[in-house]
C-alpha positions in Angstrom: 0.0 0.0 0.0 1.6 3.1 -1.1 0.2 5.6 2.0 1.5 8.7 -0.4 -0.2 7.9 -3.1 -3.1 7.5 0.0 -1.9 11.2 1.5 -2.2 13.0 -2.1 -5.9 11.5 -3.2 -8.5 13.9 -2.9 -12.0 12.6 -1.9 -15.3 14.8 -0.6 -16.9 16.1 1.8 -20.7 15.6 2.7 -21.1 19.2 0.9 -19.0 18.1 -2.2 -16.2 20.1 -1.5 -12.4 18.4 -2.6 -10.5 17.2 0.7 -6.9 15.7 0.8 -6.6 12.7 2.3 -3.6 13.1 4.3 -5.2 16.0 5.8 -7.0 13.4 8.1 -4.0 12.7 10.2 -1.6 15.2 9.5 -2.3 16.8 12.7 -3.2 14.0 15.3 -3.1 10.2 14.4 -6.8 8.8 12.9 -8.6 5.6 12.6 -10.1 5.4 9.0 -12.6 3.3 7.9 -14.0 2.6 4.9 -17.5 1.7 4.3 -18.7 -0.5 1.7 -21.5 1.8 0.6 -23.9 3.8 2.8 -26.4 1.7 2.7 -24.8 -1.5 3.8 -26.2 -3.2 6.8 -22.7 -4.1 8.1 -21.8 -0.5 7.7 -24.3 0.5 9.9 -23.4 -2.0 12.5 -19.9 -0.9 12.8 -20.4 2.8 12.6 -22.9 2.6 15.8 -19.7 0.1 17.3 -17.1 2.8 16.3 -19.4 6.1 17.7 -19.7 4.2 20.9 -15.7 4.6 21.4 -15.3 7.6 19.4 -15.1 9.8 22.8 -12.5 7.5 24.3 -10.5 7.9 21.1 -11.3 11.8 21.2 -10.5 12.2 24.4 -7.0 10.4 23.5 -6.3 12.6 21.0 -7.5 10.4 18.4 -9.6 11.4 15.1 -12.2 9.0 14.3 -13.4 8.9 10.2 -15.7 7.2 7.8 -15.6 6.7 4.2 -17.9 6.0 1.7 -18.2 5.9 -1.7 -21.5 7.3 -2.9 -22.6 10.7 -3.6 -22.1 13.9 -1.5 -25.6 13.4 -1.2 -25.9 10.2 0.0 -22.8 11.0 2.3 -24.6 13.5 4.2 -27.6 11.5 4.4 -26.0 8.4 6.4 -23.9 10.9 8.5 -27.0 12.5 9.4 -29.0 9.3 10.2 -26.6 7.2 11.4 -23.3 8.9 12.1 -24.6 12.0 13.5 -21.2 13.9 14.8 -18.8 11.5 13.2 -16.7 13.0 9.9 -18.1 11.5 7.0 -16.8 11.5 3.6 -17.1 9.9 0.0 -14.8 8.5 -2.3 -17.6 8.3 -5.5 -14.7 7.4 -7.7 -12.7 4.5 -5.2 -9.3 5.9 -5.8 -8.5 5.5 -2.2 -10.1 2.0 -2.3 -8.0 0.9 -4.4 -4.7 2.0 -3.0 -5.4 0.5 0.1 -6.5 -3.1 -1.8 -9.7 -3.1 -1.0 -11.8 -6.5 -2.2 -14.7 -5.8 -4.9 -17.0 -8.7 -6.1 -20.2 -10.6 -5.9 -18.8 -13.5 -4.3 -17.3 -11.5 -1.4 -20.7 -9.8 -0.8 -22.8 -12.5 -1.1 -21.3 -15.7 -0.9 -22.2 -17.9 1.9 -19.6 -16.9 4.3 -21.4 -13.6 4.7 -24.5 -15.2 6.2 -23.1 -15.0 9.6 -22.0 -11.6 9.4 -25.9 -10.6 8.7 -27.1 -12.8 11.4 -24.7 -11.0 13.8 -25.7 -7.1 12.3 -29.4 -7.9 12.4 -29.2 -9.3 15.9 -27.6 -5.9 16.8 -29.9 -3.9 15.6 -28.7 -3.0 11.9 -31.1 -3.0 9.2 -29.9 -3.0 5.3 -31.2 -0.1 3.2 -31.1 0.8 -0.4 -27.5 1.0 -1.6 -25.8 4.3 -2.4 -22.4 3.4 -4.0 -20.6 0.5 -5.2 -22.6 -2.6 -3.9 -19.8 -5.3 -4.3 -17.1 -2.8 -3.1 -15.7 -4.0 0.3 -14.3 -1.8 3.6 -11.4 -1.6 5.4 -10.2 -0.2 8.5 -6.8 1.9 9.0 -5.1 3.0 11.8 -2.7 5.9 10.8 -0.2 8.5 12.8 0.9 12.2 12.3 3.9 10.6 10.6 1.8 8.4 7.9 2.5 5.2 9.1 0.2 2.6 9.3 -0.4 0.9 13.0 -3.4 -1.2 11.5 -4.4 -2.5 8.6 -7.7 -4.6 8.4 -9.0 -5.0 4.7 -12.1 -6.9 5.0 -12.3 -10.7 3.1 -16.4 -10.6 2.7 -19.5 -8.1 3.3 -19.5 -7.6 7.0 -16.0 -8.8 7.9 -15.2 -5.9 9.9 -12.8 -5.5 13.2 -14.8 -5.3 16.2 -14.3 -1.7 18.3 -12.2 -2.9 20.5 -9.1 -4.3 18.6 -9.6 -1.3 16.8 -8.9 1.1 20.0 -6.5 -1.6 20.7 -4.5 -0.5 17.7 -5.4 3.6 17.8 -4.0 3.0 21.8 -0.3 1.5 19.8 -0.1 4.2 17.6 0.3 6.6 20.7 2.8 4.5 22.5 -0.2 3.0 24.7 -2.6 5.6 26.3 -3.9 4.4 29.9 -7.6 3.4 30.2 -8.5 3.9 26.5 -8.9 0.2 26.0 -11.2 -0.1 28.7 -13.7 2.5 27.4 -13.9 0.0 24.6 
């Protein structure tokens, strides 16, 4: 993964305005993570897992961000309904999906090894809604400092295959040299 390439891409914000990547953790380290489309019930399920620890990693300094890949539009709309504080953006075209080797494909979003990943999401509470993106794009999860290197790196194998919050505070908590208590917020 070439995290230049990743630090010089340009995606959007919810009001369609250019951003530069490496803008997300050029002043304090970030966890990144890339949705598979905003309507994805797996999506949904980790966002509420992530927002639950988001002040624990705010409170240790640490920028919490999600990425999608549909419209501006559609962007805003999940940000609002199911992110509601969290920075949201969109990739539309999956330039930064593709430097960090994301999975794309029908068999990795609906082959059988993602029935117990819906079982799980629907049992917490997540629902699946009409897609807005790339339905057979995959996520991934990144844990990045100030400096551009990568503590984490979890690039999901099927739909749903997602980190749970706690590994990933686990691995925000390395990037800082190990903050006291921000594990057990998790």
């Amino acid at each position: 993964m070439d995290v230049r390439a990743l630090a010089e891409a340009r995606i959007l914000d919810a009001d369609g305005a250019s951003f530069r990547v490496g803008d997300l953790w050029r002043e304090r380290p970030a966890v990144i993570v890339w949705l598979r489309h905003f309507g994805c019930v797996y999506c949904r399920e980790q966002v509420k897992e992530l927002s639950a620890v988001e002040p624990a990693l705010e409170a240790a300094g640490i920028r919490l961000v999600f990425i999608g890949n549909g419209t501006p539009r559609a962007a805003r709309w999940f940000r609002d309904k199911h992110a509601a504080g969290e920075t949201v953006l969109t990739d539309p075209e999956l330039v930064t999906y593709r430097i960090i080797g994301t999975r794309r494909g029908v068999t990795s979003t609906l082959g059988p090894h993602t029935w117990k990943h819906a079982i799980r999401a629907l049992r917490r509470g997540a629902r699946q809604g009409r897609v807005r993106g790339h339905p057979f794009e995959q996520g991934a999860v990144l844990v990045i400092d100030r400096r551009g290197t990568v503590h984490y790196r979890h690039v999901s194998r099927s739909a749903g295959d997602h980190p749970e919050a706690g590994d990933v505070v686990d691995a925000a908590s390395a990037a800082l040299g190990g903050v006291p208590g921000i594990a057990a917020s998790a």
